[in-house]
N, C-alpha and C positions, 0 to 999 in steps of 0.2 A: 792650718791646712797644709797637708805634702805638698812638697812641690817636685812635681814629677821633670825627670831627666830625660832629656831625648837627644839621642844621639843623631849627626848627620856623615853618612860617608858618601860623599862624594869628588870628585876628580876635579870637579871644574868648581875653583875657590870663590867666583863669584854668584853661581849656583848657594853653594853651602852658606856664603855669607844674607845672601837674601832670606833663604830661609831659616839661616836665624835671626835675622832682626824682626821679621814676623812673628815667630816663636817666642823671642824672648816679650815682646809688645804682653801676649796671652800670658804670662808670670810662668813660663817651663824657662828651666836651669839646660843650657845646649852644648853640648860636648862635639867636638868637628873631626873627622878623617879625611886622609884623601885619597884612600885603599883599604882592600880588605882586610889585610896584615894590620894596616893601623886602630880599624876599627875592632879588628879585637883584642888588641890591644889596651884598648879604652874599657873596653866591657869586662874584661880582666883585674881592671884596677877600678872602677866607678858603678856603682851602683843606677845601671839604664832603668826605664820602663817602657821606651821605644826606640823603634831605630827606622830612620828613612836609607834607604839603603838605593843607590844607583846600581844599576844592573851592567852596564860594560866600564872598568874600572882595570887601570894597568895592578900588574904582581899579583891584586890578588882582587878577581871580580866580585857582584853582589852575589850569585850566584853558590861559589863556591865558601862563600864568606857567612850566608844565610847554613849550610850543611851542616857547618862546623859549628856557629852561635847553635843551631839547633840541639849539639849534642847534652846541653848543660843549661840550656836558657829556655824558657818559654812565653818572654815578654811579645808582641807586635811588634813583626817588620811591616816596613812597607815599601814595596819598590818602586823604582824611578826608573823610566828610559823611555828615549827615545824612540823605539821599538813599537806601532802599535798593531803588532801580530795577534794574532788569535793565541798562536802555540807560543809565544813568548809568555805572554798570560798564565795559561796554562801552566807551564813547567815552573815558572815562578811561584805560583799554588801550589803546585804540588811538592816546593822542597823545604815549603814549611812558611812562606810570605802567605800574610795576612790581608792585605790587600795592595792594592796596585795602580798608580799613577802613569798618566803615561805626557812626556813632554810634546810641547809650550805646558805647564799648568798651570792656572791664579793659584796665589797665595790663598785666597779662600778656599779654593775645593781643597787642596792639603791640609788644612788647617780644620778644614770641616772633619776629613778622615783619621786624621791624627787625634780628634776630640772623642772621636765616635769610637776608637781602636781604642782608646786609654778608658775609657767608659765600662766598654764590656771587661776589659783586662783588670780592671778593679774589681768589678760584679766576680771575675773570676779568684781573684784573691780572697772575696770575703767569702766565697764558698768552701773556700781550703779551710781557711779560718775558724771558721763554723762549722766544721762539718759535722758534727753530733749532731748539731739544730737543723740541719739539712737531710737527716736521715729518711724523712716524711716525705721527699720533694723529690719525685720520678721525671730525669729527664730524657728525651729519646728527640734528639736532633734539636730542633725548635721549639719541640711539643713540651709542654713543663704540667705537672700536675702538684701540684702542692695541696698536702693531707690533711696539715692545720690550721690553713686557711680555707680549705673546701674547695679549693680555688682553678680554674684551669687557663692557662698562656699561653701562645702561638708568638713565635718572633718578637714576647715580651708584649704583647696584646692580649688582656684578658678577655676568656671566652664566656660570654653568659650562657650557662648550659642548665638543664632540669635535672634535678635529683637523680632519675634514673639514668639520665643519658650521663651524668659524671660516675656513678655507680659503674656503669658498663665502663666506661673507659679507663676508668681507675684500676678495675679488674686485669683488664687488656696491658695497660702499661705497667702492672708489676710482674708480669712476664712477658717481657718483646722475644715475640720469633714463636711462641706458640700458639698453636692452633685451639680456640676453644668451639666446642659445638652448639648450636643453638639451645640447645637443652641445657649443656651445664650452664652457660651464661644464666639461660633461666632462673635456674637453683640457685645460682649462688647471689643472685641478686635480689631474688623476690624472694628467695628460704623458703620455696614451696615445689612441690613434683610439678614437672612440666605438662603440661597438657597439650595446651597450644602456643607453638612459638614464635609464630607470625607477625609477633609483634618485637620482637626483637632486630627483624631486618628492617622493619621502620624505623628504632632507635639509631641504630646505625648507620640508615640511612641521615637521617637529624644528624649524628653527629658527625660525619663525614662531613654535609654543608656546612657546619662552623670552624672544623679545624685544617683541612682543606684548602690547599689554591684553588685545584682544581677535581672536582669531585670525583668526578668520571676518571681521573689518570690519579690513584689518591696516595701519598706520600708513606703515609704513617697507618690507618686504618685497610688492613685489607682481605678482602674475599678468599678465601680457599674455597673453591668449588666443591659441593657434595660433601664438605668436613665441616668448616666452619669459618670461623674468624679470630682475627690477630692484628695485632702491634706489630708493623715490620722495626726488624732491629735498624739501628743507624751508623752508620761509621763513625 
């Protein structure tokens, strides 16, 4: 089995060293900084697959340190501080950190996140991997439809759906962002002239409740008034 590398940059050595004695306890290989210069440093020369990364850091912060791993790297950060702002959050999100710790934290919830980030970041690999075999498998945010399994997933939760309600949806998610009209849905799912298609705002309705947080505010599934209906695209 790999044994996955996780990098620590952080400033305060007795920080870094606790987490990794933890780290190392779970069989990950730990590589240590104690700035952002250092840490790239490391990443430069070592083969990472995560990085905990503290967010205020002398020469060269997490911050500035995440910009730059971002230009060439796509493994999970995850940041550390002491900071627990709203907009600290935020802007840590947004410049490419994957998720976010904030101090006092147990070794557990780190260890929990670090398990959970390494987890997807492998699922993310075997999809590179694969990709031929992946050709079949429409993803649009959390929503997953898989063609040769039949199969439909939500945040990696399989949705038990009916023939026609995957039919429709399958339709919908090999075009995100257009609009289809209750008719063409029709046709192209029953292969027959529309007559009546009052039943398709029922399907809809069904399958909004399974794929859905919240139905009424709906994510992925949605209404174009007096046109029709669509797969909203996802960032």
């Amino acid at each position: 089995m790999e044994i996955n590398h996780v990098l620590i940059v952080e400033d305060d050595a007795e920080i870094r060293k606790g987490v990794e004695i933890y780290l190392k306890n779970q069989g990950y290989k730990v590589y240590q900084a104690a700035d952002g210069v250092e840490g790239l440093e490391i990443i430069e020369k070592e083969e990472i697959h995560l990085a905990i990364v503290d967010v205020m850091m002398p020469r060269m912060d997490g911050i500035a340190m995440t910009i730059k791993l971002r230009e060439k790297h796509d493994f999970p950060v995850i940041f550390l501080s002491a900071k627990s702002e709203e907009v600290d959050k935020i802007m840590g999100l947004n410049i490419g950190a994957d998720d976010y710790v904030t101090k006092p934290f147990t070794p557990m919830e780190l260890l929990a996140r670090v398990n959970s980030q390494l987890r997807r970041y492998r699922k993310f690999l075997e999809k590179l991997k694969n990709h031929e075999k992946t050709a079949n498998i429409h993803t649009i945010g959390g929503l997953e439809i898989n063609e040769d399994a039949v199969e439909v997933s939500v945040d990696g939760e399989v949705i038990k759906m009916t023939p026609i309600e995957y039919k429709i949806l399958l339709l919908l998610a090999k075009h995100p962002g257009r609009v289809f009209s209750a008719e063409e849905i029709y046709e192209r799912v029953w292969n027959e002239r529309a007559v009546n298609t009052d039943t398709i705002m029922v399907h809809v309705r069904n399958i909004r409740e399974k794929i859905e947080i919240n139905p009424k505010e709906p994510k992925y599934l949605k209404v174009v008034w007096g046109v029709g209906y669509k797969i909203e695209k996802q960032a």
